[in-house]
C-alpha positions as CSV (number, residue, x, y, z in Angstrom):
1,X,90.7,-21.4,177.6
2,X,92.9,-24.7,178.2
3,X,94.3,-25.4,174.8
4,X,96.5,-28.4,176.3
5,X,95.4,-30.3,179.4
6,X,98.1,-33.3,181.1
7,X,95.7,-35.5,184.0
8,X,97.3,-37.9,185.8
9,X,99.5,-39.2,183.0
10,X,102.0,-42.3,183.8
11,X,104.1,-44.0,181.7
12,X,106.5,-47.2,182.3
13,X,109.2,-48.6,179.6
14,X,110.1,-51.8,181.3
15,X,111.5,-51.2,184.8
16,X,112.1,-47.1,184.2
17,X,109.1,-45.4,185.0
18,X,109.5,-41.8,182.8
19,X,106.2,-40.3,184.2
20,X,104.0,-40.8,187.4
21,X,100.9,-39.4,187.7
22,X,102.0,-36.2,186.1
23,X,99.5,-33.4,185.4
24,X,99.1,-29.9,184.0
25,X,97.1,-27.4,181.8
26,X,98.6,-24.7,179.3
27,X,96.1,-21.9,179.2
28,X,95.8,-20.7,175.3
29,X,98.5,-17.7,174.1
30,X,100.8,-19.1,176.7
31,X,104.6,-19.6,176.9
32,X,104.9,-22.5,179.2
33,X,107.9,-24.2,180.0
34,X,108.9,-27.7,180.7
35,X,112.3,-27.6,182.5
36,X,114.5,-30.6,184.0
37,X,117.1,-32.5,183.0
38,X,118.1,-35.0,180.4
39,X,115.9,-38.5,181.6
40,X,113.3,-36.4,183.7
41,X,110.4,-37.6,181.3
42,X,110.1,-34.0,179.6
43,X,110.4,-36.0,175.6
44,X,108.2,-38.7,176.6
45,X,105.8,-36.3,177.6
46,X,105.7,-34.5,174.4
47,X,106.0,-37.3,172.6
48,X,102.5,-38.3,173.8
49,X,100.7,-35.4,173.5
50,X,101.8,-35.8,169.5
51,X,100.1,-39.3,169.8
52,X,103.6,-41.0,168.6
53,X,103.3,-43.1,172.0
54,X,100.2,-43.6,174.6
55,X,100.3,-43.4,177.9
56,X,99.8,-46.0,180.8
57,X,96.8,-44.1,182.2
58,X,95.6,-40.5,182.7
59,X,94.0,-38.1,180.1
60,X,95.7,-35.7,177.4
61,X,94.0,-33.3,175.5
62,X,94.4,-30.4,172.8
63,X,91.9,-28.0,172.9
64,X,89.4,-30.5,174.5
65,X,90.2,-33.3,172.0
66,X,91.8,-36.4,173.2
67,X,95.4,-37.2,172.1
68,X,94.6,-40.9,172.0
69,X,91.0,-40.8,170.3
70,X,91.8,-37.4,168.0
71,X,95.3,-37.7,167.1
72,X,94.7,-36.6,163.2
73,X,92.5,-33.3,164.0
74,X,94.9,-32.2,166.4
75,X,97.9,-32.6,163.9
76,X,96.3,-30.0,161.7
77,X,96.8,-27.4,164.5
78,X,100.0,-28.6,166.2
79,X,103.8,-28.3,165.5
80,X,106.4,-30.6,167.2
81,X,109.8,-29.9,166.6
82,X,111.6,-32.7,168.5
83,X,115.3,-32.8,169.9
84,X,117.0,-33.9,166.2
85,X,114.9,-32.8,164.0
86,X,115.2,-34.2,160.3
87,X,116.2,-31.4,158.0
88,X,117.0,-32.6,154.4
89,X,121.2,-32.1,154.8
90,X,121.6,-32.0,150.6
91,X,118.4,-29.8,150.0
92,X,118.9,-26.2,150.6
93,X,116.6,-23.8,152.7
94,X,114.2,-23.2,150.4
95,X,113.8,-26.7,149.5
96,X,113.4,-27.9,152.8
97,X,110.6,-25.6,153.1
98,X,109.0,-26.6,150.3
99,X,109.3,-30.4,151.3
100,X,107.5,-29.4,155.0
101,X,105.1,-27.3,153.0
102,X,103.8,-29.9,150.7
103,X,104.0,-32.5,153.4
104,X,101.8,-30.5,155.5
105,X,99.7,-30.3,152.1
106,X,99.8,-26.1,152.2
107,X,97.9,-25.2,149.0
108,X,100.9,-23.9,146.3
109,X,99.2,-20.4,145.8
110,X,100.4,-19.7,150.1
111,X,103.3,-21.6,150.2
112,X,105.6,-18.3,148.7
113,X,104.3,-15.5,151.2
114,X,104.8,-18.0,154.0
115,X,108.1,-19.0,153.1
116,X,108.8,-15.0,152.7
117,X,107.4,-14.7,155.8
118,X,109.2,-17.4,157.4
119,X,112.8,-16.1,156.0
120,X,112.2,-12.2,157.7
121,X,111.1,-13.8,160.8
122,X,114.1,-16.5,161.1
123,X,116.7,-14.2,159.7
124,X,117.0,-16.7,157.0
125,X,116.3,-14.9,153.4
126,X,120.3,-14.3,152.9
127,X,120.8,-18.2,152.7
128,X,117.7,-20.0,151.0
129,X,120.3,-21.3,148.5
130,X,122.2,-22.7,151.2
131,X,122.1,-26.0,151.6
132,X,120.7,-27.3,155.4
133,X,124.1,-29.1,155.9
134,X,126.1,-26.5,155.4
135,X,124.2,-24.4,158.2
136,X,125.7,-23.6,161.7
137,X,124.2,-24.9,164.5
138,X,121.6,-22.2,165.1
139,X,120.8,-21.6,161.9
140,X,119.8,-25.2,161.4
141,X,117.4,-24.6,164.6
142,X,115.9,-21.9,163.3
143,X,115.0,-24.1,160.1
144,X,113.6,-26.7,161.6
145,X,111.3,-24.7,163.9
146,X,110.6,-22.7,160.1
147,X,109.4,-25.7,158.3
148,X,107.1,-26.8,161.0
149,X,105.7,-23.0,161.2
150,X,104.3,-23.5,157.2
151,X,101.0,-24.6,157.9
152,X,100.8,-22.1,160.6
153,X,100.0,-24.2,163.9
154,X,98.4,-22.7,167.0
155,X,99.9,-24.6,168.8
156,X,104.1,-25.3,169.3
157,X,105.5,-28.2,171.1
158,X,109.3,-27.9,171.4
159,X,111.5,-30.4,172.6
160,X,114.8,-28.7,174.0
161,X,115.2,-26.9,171.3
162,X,118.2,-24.9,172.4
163,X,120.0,-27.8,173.6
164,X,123.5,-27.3,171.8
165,X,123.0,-24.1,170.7
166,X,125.9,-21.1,171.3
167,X,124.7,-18.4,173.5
168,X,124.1,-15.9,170.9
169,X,122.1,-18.4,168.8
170,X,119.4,-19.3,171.6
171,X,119.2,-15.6,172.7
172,X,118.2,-15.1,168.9
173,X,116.3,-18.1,168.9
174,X,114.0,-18.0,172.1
175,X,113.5,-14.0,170.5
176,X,111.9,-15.9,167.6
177,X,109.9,-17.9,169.9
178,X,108.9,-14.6,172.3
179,X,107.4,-13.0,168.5
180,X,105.6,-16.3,167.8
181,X,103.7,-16.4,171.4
182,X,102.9,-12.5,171.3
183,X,101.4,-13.1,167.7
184,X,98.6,-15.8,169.6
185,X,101.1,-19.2,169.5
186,X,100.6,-21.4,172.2
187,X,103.9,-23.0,173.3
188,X,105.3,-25.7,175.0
189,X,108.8,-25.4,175.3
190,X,111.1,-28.0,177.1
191,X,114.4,-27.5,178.3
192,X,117.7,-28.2,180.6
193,X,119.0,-25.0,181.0
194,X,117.5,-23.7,184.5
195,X,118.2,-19.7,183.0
196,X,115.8,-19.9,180.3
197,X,112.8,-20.6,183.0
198,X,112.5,-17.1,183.2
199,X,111.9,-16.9,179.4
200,X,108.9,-18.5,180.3
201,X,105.3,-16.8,181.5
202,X,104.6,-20.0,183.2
203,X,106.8,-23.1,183.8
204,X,106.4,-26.6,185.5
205,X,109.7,-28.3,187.1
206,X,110.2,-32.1,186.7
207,X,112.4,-34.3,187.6
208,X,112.7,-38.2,188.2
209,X,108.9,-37.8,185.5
210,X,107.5,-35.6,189.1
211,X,105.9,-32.2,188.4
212,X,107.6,-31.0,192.0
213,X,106.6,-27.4,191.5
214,X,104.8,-25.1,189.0
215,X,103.9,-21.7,188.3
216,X,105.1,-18.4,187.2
217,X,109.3,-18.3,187.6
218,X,109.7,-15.2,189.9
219,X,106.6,-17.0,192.3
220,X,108.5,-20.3,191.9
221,X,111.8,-18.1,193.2
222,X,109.6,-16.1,196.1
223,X,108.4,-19.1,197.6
224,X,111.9,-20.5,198.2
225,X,111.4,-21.4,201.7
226,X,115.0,-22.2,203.3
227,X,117.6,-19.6,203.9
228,X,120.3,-19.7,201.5
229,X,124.6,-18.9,202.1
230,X,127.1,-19.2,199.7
231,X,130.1,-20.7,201.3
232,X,133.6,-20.3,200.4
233,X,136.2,-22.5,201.8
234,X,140.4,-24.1,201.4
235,X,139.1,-27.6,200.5
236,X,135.3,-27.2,199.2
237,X,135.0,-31.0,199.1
238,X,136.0,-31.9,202.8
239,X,133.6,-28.4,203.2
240,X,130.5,-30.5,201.4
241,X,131.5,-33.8,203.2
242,X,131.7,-31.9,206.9
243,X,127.9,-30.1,206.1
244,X,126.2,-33.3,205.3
245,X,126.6,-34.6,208.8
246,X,124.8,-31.3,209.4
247,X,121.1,-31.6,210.4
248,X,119.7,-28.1,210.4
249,X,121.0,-28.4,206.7
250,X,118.1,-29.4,203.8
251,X,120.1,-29.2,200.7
252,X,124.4,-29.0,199.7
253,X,125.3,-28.3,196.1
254,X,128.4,-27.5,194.6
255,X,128.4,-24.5,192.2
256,X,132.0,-24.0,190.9
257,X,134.5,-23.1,194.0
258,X,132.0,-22.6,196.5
259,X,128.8,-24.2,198.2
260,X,125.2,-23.3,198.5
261,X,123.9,-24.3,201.8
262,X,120.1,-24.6,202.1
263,X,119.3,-24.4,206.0
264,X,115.8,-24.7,207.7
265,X,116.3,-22.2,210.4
266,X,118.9,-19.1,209.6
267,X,122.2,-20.1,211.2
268,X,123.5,-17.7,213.6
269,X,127.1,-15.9,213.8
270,X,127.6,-18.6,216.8
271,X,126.8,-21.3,214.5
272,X,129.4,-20.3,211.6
273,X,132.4,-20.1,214.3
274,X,131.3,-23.4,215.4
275,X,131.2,-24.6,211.9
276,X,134.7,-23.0,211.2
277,X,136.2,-24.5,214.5
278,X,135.1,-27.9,213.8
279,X,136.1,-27.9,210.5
280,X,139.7,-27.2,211.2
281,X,139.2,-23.5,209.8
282,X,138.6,-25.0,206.5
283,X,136.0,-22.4,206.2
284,X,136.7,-19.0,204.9
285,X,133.7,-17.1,204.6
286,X,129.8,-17.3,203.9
287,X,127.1,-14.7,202.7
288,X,123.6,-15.0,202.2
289,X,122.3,-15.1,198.9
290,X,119.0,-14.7,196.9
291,X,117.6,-18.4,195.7
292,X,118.0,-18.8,191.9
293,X,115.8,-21.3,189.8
294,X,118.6,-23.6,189.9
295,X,118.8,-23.4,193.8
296,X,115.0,-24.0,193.6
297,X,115.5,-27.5,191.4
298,X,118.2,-28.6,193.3
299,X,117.0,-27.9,196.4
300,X,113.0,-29.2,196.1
301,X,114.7,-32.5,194.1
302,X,117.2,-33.2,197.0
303,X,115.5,-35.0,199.7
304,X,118.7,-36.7,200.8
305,X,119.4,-33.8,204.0
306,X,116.1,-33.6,204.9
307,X,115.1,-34.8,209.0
């Protein structure tokens, strides 16, 4: 069963086009992620399939109900927690969940299991006197994704919701997320952060509003079709600038003090003293490495090497 279905979706604000013809289907109890960077059309996107904007053209539907035509059914069985979510700074944790639980008109006699509930799953129960203001970082996270989790949604939509979060708080957070999904919680989770694709059963990779690749994250990875070398050299921006005149070369990205070269065809040991000839012996050594999912984006998203 499809419970969300994207076909062909476009959508222009003035001269910045956020999404062209952008398509795909999250299969019910999945954990599907929506990764890219900031401005790749990942909030739009979820911001139509709450109905709070429409589309240019294509189709969007939740569990076979059109976003644009069935926008208050599908509210009763979806959660959106967007990038700043609006927590109530002066009302404490408990309060806020009350507020979320009568806006989402829960009937009074479920509201105090589910918030009990709701505390033991987030951690939270120690500070429901607290007020939301006085939260860290994290913690505020997991209250917001809390309130939106008290009329018990089937459905998740997540707009980077670790963006800004310490490490420890988004490894405790997308462990929140992995409990929701294996209790029947569809989720669509977006995010920046290229490591937390493999948090994800299933992920889609946009950029520019392009789907340029989907799928599970270690298929994504396997598919990688260039040979990769990590590349360590005196001056590692002369290095970049002498490999872009470089045609066998698809893709140059700087990762800290070294390169990752993307070729077509596998250099050979000839081809490296060349390279460290001509550049003066500016190079100092190379390996080949395994592709990560960043070496994936950066790679299918860089077109400017290709011949």
């Amino acid at each position: 069963m499809i419970d969300i279905s994207i076909e062909s979706i476009s959508k222009n604000f003035e001269a910045n086009q956020a999404l062209q013809d952008f398509s795909l289907q999250v299969e019910k109890g999945c954990l599907y992620g929506l990764i890219g960077p900031d401005g790749s059309g990942k909030t739009t996107l979820m911001r139509m399939l709450c109905s709070l904007i429409k589309p240019d053209k294509g189709t969007m539907t939740v569990r076979d109900m059109d976003v644009c035509k069935h926008s208050a059914s599908i509210r009763n069985i979806l959660g959106y927690m967007p990038q700043r979510f609006s927590l109530y700074q002066d009302l404490t944790v408990e309060q806020n969940l009350r507020f979320f639980a009568d806006l989402f008109q829960v009937d009074r006699s479920l509201q105090k299991q589910r918030m009990e509930n709701l505390y033991e799953f987030s951690r939270l129960g120690p500070f429901r006197k607290r007020k939301a203001g006085q939260l860290s970082g994290g913690m505020k996270q997991k209250l917001a994704l809390s309130c939106n989790l008290m009329h018990e949604p089937a459905i998740m939509i997540l707009d980077e919701p670790t963006f800004g979060v310490d490490p420890v708080s988004r490894y405790e957070f997308w462990e929140i997320l992995h409990e929701l999904n294996r209790q029947g919680t569809t989720m669509l989770v977006s995010t920046p952060y290229m490591e937390e694709a493999e948090q994800c059963g299933k992920i889609t990779l946009i950029r520019g509003g392009i789907n340029i690749s989907e799928g599970k994250p270690a298929e994504i990875i396997k598919q990688y079709p260039y040979s990769l070398y990590s590349v360590i050299a005196k001056d590692i921006h002369t290095m970049r600038d002498f490999f872009l005149g470089e045609k066998n070369i698809v893709s140059i990205q700087l990762f800290g003090d070294s390169l990752h070269l993307a070729f077509k065809n596998n250099p050979t040991n000839e081809m490296w003293e060349d390279f460290k000839t001509r550049s003066n012996s500016n190079l100092i050594s190379f390996e080949p490495i395994a592709a990560s999912m960043e070496d994936v984006f950066l790679t299918m998203g860089d077109n400017t090497h290709e011949n």
